[in-house]
C-alpha angles and dihedrals in degrees: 000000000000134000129225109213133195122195141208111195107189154187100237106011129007118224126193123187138177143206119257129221091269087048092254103144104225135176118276111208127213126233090279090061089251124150087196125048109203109227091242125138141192132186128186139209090258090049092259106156117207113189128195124339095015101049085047082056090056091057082063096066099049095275121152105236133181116234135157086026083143085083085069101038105127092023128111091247121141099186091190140305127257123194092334091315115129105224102212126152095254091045083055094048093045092059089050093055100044081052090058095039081053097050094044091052086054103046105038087030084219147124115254108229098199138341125221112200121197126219129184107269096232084058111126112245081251092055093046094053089045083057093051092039087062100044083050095050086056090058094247111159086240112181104159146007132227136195113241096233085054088049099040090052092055096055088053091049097056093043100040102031093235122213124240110267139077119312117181108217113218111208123193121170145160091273110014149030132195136146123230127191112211133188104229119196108165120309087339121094136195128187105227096174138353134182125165139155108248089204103055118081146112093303090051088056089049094053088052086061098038081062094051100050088048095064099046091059095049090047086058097034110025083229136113114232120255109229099190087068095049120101110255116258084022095137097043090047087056091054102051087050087059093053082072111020121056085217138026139187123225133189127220124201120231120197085226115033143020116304117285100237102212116189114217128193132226086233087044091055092034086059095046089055095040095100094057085037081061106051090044084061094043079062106039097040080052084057099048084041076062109033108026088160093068105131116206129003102229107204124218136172133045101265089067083075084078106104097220088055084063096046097052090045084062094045095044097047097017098233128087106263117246124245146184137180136336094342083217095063104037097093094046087051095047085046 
């Protein structure tokens, strides 16, 4: 028996998933039991390679680890070298995806037919093949690539039964956003436009509050926050916690004394981001200026959990977006 895969190969995590023996695309784990990879990776001075989990685990003991290389992915950009090793963002990508090709094999015990991976649509043609030539120096069986938007629109046809017409797929994730609108008839799929901000994602949420944070500690202190001393993922943690909580605590680490607990508040963070949550709009109001017969907002990625995301989607195109599943699997699944 052979497998068909689909990748995303994200910012923040990287997903794979596979089509089962009735055709129903489902989530394929790694080793750890994790539906999401993050996109995390540690090297050290004898070339051992630690990805995900693990290599986020190392951050917590003071290693130096890469992470949101796909930023990079396509450019001209050498990060280090290791052992010899260049550290580049494809090199890091390709180490996530053999660990994943690893984990599938052990765990279907079968061979993998042919592998889809996704890119965001707005990727130069330089980026994209950067993305496939990972996924081949993993040895991946990679035929083909797909835009996420494409993909993602797939996966939303086949669940929601979409009606033929135009659907704008709103696509925030850990390192990027952009908006595509797409022409759905039935299980096929055009892009028809697509914008986006390369620099405006999940992370970029996490450095607002990071600021803000900031401010409020040395407000209190007088002093500036020592990095080097937080818990890694500490500022993301703290967001997801206001998508659902009007307010969070977070605790900051001193070199000399107990933590400082700070309380910050879902208006205070909403604030912070207002100004990304505003160029996303200049560029979505500019699209459904273009297209005002788009039918439905279909909603990926995991930033579009943030409350404020949601509420700036119904202001810009005037209905409540549409959305299925787990946001940060739609695209593998639709891959």
């Amino acid at each position: 028996m052979t497998e068909l895969v689909g990748i995303d190969l994200g910012t923040t995590n990287t997903v794979m998933a596979y089509l089962d023996q009735s055709g129903e695309p489902k989530i394929q784990v790694n080793a750890a039991g994790e539906n999401l990879t993050p996109s995390a990776v540690y090297i050290d001075d004898q070339k051992n390679v630690l990805v995900g989990t693990e290599a986020i685990k190392q951050a917590e003991f003071g290693f130096p680890i890469w992470t949101d290389y796909k930023r990079d992915i396509g450019n001209d950009v050498k990060y280090d070298t290791v052992q010899q090793i260049d550290i580049t963002p494809e090199a890091l990508s390709t180490f996530v995806l053999k660990k994943l090709k690893h984990d599938f094999e052990m765990s279907r015990h079968r061979d993998i037919a042919n592998t889809a991976i996704t890119y965001p649509a707005n990727f130069s043609n330089e980026r994209r093949e950067a993305s496939l030539s990972a996924g081949k120096l993993a040895d991946w069986p990679v035929d083909a690539g797909i835009n996420e938007p494409s993909a993602a629109a797939l996966y939303f046809a086949m669940k929601e039964n979409l009606s033929a017409g135009k659907y704008a797929v709103y696509d925030f994730g850990g390192g990027t956003w952009d908006i595509s609108i797409i022409e759905v008839e039935g299980t096929s799929t055009s892009i028809l436009d697509t914008s986006g901000i390369v620099q405006c994602g999940g992370k970029d949420f996490d450095l607002k509050l990071k600021d803000l944070v900031n401010q409020k500690f040395s407000s209190e202190t007088g002093d500036k926050i020592d990095d080097s001393l937080q818990a890694p993922g500490i500022y993301e943690g703290t967001k997801k916690s206001l998508s659902v909580r009007d307010e969070a605590n977070i605790a900051i680490r001193q070199q000399n004394g107990p933590p400082i607990t700070l309380s910050v508040s879902r208006k205070e963070f909403e604030a912070a981001i207002s100004t990304l949550i505003a160029q996303t709009e200049i560029v979505c109001s500019s699209l459904f200026t273009k297209y005002p017969d788009i039918v439905q907002v279909l909603l990926v990625g995991g930033s579009t959990r943030v409350p404020s995301v949601k509420e700036s989607v119904q202001k810009i195109f005037g209905k409540s977006p549409l959305s299925v599943g787990n946001p940060d699997e739609v695209v593998a699944l639709g891959a």
